[in-house]
BAKELUM-994068 format. One record per residue: chain; residue in one letter; z negated, y, x of N, C-alpha, C in turn; residue number from 1. Coordinates in Angstrom, 1 decimal, padded with zeros to 4 digits. Example, Ala and Ser with C-alpha at 12.3 -4.5 7.8 and 13.67 -1.06 7.14 Angstrom:
  chain  resn     n_w     n_v     n_u    ca_w    ca_v    ca_u     c_w     c_v     c_u  resi
      A     A  -007.8  -005.7   013.2  -007.8  -004.5   012.3  -007.8  -003.3   013.2     1
      A     S  -007.1  -002.2   012.8  -007.1  -001.1   013.7  -007.9   000.0   012.9     2
//
This chain:
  chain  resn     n_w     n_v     n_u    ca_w    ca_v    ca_u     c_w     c_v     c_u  resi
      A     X   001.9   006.1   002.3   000.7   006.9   002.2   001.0   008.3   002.5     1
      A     X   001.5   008.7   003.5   001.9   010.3   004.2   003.0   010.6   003.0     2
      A     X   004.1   009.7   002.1   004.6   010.5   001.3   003.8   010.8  -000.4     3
      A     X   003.0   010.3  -000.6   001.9   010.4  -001.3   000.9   011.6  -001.2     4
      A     X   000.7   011.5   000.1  -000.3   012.8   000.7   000.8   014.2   001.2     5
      A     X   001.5   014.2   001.6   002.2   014.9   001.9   003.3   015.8   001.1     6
      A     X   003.7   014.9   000.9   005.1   015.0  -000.6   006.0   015.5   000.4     7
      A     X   007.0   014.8   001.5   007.5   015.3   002.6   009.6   015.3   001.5     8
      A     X   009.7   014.2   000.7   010.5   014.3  -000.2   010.8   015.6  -001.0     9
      A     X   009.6   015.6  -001.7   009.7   017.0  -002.9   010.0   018.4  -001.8    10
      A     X   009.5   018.5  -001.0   009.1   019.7  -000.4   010.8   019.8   000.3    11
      A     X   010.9   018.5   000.6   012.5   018.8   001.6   013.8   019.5   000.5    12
      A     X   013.3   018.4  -001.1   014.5   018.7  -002.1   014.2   020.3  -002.1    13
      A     X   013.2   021.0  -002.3   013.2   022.0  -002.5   013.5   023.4  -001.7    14
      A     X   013.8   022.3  -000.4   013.7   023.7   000.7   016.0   023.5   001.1    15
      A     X   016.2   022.5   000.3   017.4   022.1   000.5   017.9   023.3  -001.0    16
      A     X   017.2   022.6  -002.0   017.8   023.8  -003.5   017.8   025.5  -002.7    17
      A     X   017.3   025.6  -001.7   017.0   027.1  -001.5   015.7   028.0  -001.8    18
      A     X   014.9   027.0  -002.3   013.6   028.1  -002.8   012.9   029.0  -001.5    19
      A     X   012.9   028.0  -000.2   012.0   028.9   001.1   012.9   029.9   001.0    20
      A     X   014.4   029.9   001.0   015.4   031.0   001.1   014.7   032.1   000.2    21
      A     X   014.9   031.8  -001.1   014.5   033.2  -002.1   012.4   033.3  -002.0    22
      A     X   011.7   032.4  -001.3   010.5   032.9  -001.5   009.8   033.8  -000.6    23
      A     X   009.0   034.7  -001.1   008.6   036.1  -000.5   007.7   035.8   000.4    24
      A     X   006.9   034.7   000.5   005.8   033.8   001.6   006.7   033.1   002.7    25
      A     X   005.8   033.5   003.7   006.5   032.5   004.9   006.2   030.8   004.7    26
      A     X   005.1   030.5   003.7   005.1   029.4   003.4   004.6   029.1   002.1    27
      A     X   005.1   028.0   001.7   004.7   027.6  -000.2   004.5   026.3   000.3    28
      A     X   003.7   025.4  -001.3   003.6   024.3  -001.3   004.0   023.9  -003.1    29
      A     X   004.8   022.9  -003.2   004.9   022.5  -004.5   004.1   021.7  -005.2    30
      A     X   002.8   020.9  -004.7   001.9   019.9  -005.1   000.8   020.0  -004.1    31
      A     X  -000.5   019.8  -005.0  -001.7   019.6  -003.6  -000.9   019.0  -002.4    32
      A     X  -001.3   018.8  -000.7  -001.6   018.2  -000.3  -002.4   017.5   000.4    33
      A     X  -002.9   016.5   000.7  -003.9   015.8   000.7  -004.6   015.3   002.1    34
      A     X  -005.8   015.5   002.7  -006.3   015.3   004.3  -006.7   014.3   003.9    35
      A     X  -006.3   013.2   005.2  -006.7   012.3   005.1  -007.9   011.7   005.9    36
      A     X  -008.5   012.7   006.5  -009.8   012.9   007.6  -010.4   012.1   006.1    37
      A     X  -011.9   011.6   007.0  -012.8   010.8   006.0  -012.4   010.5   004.5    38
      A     X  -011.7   010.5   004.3  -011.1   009.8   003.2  -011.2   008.2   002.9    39
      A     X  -012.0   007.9   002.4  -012.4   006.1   002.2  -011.0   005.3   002.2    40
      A     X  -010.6   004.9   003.6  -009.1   003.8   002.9  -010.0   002.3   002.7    41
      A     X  -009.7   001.8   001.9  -009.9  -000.2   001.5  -009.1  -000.6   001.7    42
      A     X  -009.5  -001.3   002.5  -008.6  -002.9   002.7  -008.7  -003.8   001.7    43
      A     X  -008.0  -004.5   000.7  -008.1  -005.8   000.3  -007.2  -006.6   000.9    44
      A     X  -007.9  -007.9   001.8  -007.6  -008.7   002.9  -007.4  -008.0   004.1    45
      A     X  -008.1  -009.0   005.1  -008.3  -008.7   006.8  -007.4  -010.2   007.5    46
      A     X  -006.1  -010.0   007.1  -005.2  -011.0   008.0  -005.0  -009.6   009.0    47
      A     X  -003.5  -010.5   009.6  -003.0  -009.9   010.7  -002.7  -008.0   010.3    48
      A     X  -002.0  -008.4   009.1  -001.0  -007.4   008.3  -002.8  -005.9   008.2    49
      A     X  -003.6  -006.1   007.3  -004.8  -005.7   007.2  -005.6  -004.9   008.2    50
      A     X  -005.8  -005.8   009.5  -006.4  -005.3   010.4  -005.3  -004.3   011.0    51
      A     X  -004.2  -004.5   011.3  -003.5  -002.9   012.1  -003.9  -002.1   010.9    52
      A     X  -003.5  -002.0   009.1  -003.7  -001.3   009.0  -005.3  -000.3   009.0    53
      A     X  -005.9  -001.5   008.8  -007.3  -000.9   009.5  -007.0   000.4   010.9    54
      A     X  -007.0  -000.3   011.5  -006.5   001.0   013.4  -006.0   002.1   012.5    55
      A     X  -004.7   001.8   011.7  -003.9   002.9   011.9  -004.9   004.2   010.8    56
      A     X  -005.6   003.5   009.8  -006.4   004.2   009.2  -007.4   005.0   009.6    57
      A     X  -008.2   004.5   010.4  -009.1   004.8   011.6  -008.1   006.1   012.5    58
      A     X  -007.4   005.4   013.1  -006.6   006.6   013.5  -006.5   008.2   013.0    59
      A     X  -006.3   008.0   011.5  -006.3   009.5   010.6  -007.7   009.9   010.8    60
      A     X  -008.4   009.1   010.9  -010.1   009.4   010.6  -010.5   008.8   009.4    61
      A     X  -010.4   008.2   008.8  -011.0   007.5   007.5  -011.7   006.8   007.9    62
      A     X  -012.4   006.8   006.8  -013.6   005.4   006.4  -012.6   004.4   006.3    63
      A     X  -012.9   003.4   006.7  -012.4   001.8   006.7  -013.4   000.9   006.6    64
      A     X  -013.2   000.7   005.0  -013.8  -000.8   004.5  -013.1  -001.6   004.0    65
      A     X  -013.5  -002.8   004.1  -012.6  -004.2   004.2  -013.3  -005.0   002.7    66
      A     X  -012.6  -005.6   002.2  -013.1  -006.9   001.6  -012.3  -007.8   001.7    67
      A     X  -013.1  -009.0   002.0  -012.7  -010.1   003.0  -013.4  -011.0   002.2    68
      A     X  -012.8  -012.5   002.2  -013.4  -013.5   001.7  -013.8  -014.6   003.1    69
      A     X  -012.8  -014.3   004.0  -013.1  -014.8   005.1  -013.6  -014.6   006.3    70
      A     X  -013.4  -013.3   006.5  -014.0  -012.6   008.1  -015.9  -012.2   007.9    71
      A     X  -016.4  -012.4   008.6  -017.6  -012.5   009.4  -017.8  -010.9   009.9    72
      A     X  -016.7  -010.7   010.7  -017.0  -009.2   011.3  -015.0  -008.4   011.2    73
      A     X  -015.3  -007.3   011.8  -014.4  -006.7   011.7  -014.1  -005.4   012.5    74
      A     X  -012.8  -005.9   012.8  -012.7  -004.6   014.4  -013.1  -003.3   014.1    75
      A     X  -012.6  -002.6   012.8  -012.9  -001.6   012.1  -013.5  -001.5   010.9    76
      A     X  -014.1  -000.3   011.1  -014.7  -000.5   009.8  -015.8  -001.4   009.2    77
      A     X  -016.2  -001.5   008.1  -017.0  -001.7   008.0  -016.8  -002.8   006.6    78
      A     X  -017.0  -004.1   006.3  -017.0  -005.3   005.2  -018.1  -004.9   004.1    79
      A     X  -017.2  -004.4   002.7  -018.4  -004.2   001.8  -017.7  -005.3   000.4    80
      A     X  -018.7  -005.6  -000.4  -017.9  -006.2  -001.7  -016.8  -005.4  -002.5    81
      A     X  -016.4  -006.0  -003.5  -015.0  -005.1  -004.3  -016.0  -004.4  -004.7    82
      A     X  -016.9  -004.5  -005.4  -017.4  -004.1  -006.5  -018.3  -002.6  -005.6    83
      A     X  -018.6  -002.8  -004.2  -018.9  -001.3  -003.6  -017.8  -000.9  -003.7    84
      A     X  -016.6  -001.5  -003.1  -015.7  -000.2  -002.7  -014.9   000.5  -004.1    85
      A     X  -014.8  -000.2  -005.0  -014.0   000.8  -006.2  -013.9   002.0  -006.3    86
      A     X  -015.6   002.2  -006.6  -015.9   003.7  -007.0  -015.7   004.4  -006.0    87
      A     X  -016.0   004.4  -004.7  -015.9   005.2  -003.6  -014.1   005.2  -003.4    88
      A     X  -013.2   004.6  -003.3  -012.4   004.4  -002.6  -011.5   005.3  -002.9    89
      A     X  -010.9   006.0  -002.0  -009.5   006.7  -002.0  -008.2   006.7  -002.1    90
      A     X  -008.0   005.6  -001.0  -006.8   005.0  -001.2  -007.2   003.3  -000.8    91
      A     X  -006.3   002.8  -001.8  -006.6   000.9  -001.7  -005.2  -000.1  -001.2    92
      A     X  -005.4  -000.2  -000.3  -004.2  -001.0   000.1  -004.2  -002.3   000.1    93
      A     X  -003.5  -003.2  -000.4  -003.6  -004.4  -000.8  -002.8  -005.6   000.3    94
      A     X  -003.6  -006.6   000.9  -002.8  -007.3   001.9  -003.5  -008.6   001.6    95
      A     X  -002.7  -009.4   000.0  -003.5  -010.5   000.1  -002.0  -011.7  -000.3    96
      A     X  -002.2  -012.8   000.0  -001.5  -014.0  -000.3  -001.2  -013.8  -001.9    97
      A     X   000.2  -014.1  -002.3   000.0  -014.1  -003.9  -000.4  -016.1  -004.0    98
      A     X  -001.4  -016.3  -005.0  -001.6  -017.9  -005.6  -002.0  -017.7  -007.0    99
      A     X  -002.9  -018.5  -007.4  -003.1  -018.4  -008.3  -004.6  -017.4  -008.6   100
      A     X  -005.4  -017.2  -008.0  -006.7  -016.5  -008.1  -006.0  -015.1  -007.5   101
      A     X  -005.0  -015.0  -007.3  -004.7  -013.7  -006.9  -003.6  -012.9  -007.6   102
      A     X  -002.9  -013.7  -008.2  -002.0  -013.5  -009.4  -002.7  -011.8  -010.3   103
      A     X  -002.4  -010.8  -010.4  -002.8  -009.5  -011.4  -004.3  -009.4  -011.0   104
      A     X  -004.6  -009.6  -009.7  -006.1  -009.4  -009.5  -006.3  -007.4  -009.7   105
      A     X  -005.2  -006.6  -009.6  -005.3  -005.8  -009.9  -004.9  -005.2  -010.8   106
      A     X  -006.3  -004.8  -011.8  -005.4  -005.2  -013.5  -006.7  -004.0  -013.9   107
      A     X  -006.4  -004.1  -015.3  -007.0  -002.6  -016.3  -008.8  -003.0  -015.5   108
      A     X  -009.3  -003.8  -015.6  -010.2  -003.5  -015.3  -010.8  -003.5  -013.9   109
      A     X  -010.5  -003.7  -012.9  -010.1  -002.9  -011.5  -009.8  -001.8  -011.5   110
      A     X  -008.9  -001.0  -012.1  -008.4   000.4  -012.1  -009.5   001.2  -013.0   111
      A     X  -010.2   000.5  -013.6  -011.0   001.2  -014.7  -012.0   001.9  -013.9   112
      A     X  -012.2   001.0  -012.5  -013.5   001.4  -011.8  -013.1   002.1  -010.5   113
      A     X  -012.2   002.8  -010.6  -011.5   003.6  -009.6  -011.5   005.0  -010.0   114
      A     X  -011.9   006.0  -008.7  -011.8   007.6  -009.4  -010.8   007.2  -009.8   115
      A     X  -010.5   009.1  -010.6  -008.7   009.1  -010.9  -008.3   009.7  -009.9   116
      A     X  -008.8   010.4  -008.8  -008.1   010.8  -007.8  -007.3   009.9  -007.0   117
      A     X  -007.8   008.3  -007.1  -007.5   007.2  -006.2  -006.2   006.9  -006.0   118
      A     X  -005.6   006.3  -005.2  -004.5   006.1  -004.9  -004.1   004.7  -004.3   119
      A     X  -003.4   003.7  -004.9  -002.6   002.3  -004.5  -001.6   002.0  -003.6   120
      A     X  -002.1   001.2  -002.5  -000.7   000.9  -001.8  -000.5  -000.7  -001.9   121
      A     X   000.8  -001.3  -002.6   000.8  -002.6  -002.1   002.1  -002.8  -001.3   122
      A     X   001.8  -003.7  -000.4   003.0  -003.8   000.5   003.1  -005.8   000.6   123
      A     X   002.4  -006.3  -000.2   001.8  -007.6   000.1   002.8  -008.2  -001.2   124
      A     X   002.8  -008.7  -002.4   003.1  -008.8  -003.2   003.0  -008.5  -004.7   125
      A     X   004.5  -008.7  -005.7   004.5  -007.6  -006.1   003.4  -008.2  -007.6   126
      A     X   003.1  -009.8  -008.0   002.2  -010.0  -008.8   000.9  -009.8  -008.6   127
      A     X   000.5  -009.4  -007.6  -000.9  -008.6  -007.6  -001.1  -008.1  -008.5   128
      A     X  -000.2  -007.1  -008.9  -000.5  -005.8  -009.3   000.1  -006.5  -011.0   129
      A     X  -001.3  -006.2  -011.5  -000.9  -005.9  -013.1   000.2  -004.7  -013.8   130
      A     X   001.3  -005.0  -013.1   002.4  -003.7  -013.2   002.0  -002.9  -014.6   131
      A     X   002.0  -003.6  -015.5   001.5  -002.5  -017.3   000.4  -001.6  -016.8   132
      A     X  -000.7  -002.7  -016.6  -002.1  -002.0  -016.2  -001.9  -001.0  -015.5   133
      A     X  -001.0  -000.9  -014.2  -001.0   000.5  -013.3  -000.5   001.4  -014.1   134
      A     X   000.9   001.1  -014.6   001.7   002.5  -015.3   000.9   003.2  -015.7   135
      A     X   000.1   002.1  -016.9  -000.8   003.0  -017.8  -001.6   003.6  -017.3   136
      A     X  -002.5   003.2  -016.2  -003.5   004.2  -015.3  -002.8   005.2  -015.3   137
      A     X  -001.5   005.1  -014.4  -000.6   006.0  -013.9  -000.4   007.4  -015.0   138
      A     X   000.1   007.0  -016.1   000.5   008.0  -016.6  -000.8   008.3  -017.9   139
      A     X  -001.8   007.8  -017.9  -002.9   008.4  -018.3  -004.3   008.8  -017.4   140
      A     X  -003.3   009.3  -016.2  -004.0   009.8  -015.0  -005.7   009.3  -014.9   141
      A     X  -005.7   007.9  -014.9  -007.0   007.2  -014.7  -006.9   007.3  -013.3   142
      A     X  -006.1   006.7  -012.2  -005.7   007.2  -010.9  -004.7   008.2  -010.7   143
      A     X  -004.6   008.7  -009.5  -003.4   009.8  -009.2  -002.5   009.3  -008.8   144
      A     X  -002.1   008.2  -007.9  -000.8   007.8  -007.6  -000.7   006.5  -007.3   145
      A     X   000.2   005.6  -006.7   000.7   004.6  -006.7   002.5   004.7  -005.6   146
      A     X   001.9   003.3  -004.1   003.2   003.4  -003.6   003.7   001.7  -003.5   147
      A     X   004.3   000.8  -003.4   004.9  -000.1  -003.5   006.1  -000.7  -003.4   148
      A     X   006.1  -001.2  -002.1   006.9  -002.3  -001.7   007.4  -003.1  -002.3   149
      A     X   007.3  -003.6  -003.2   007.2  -005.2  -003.8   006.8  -004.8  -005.3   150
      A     X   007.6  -005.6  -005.8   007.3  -005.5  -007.5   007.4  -007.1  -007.9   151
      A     X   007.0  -007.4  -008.9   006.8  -008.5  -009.9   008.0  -009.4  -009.4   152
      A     X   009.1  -009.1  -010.0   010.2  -009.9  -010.2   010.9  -008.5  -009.0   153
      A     X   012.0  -009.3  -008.5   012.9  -009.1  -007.6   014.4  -009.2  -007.2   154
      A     X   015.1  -008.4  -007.7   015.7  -007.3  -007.8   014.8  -007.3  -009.9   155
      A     X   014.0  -005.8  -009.5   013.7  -005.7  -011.1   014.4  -005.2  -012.1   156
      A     X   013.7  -006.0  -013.4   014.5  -005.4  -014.8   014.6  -004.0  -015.2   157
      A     X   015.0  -003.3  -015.3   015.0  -001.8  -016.3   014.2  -001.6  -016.6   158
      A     X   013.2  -002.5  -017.4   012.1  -002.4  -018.3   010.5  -002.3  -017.2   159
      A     X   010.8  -002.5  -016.2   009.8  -002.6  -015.5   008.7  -000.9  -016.0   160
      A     X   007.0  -001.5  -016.1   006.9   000.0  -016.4   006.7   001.3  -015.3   161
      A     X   006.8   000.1  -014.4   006.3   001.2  -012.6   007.7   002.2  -012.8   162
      A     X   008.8   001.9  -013.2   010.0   002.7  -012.7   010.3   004.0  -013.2   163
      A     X   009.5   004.0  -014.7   009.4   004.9  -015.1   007.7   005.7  -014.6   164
      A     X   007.0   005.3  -014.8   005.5   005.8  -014.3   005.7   007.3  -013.6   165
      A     X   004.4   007.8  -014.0   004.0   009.0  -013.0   003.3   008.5  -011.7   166
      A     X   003.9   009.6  -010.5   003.5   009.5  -009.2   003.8   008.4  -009.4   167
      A     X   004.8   007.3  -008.9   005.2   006.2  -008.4   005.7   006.0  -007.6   168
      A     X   005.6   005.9  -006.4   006.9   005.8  -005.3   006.8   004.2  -005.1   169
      A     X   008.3   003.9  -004.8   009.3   002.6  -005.3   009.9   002.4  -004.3   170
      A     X   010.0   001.5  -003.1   010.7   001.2  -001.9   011.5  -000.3  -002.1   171
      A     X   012.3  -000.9  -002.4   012.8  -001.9  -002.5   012.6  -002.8  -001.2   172
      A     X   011.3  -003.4  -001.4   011.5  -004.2  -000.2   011.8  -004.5   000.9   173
      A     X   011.5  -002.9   001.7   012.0  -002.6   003.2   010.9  -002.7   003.8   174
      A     X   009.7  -003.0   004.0   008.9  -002.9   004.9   009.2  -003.7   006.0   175
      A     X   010.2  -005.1   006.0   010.0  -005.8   007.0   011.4  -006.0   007.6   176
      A     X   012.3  -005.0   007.2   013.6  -005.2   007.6   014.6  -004.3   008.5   177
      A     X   013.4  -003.5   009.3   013.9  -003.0   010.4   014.6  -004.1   011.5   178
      A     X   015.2  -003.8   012.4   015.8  -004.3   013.3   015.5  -005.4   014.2   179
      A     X   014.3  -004.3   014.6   013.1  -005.4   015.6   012.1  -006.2   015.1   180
      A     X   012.2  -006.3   013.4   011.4  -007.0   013.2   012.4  -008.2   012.6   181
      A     X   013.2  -008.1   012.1   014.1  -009.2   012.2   014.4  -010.1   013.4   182
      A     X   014.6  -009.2   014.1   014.9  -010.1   015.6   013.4  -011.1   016.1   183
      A     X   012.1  -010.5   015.8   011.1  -011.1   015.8   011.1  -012.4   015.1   184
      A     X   011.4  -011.8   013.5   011.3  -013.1   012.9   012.5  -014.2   013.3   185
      A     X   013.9  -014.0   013.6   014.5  -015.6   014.2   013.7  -015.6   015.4   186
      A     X   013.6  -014.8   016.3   012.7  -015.4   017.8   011.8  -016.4   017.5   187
      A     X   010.8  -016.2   016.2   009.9  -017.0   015.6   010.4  -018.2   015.2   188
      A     X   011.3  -018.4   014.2   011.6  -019.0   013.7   012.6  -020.1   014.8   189
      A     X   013.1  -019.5   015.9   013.3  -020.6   016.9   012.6  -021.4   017.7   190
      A     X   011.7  -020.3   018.2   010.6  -021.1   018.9   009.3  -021.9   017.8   191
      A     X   009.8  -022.2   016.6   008.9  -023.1   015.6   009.7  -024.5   016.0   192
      A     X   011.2  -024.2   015.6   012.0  -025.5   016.0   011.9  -026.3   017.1   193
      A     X   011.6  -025.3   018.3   011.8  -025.6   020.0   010.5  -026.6   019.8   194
      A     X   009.1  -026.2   019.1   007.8  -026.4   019.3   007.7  -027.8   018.7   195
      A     X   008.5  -028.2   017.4   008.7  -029.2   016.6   009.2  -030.2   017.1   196
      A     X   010.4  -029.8   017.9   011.8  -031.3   018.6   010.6  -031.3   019.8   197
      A     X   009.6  -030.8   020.1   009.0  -031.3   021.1   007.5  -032.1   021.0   198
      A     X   007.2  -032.1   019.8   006.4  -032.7   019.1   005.2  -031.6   018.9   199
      A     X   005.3  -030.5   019.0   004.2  -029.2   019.6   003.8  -028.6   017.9   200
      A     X   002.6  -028.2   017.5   003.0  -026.9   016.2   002.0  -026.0   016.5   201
      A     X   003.1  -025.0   015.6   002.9  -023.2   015.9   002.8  -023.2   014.6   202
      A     X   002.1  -022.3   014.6   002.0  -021.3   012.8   001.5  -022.3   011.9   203
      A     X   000.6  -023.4   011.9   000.5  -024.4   011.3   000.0  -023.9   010.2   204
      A     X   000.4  -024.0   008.3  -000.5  -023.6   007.4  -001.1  -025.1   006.9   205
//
């Protein structure tokens, strides 16, 4: 989201080419940048993953609305249908199970009902996302940008249309592979075994 709003990349390549060197201003900017004070963020899904980013949204100062099939109430923010939040929404971040009712739930006609200023984060999975449908938003500036974790198929084809797309930013599946979160996940995954040989269950789905 901050390299989306920010453009902390473009601004660095450029201050590395030399341009702050040859510019007559003590300061330039190469692309809008974007406040994210009241700015409507959406949640799609209120799991674990969902609700921080709820806080951290809140945190900036945004509006935080949720759509939820299952929660009742919500630490932040405020629970409205999809069909409120489209038009209003700023930025949409997506945190839902991939199955089968969730398969391309975000597809041409989802994005149809989004300003074009709006902007996509999915960090959840990468068939969510009607990948054709976004490009095309993308590069017929129905929305403004698009950031994502997770694509369709993994390690993707060439052909993928996000790779080429405008405003795309493309992370290969790092969100969960810092250090301490690995270490988290065996801790987890040991104490499932310890809970099991003792006849005990944890994390039951």
């Amino acid at each position: 989201l901050l390299e989306l709003t920010n453009r902390v990349g473009l601004h660095n390549r450029s201050v590395k080419e030399l341009e702050w060197v040859r510019n007559k201003d003590f300061s330039y900017f190469k692309a809008p940048l974007i406040e994210l004070k009241d700015k409507v963020m959406g949640i799609i899904g209120y799991g674990a993953i969902g609700k921080e980013v709820a806080k951290i949204a809140s945190a900036f100062g945004m509006k935080v609305k949720i759509v939820s099939k299952h929660a009742s109430s919500v630490e932040v923010g405020e629970l409205v249908s999809l069909d409120d939040l489209l038009p209003q929404v700023d930025v949409l971040s997506v945190h839902k199970a991939l199955n089968h009712q969730t398969k391309e739930m975000i597809n041409a006609s989802i994005l149809s009902k989004m300003k074009p200023s709006a902007m996509i984060i999915n960090t959840s999975r990468g068939a969510i996302i009607d990948e054709q449908a976004l490009a095309d938003a993308l590069n017929k500036e129905k929305i403004a940008a698009a950031a994502v974790d997770v694509l369709s198929k993994e390690p993707p084809s060439a052909e993928n249309p996000l790779l080429s797309a405008k405003n795309c930013v493309i992370t290969p599946h790092i969100s969960w592979v810092t250090k301490e979160s690995r270490l988290r996940l065996m801790d987890t995954a040991i104490d499932n075994l310890k809970a099991f040989l003792k006849g005990e269950e944890l994390n039951v789905i």
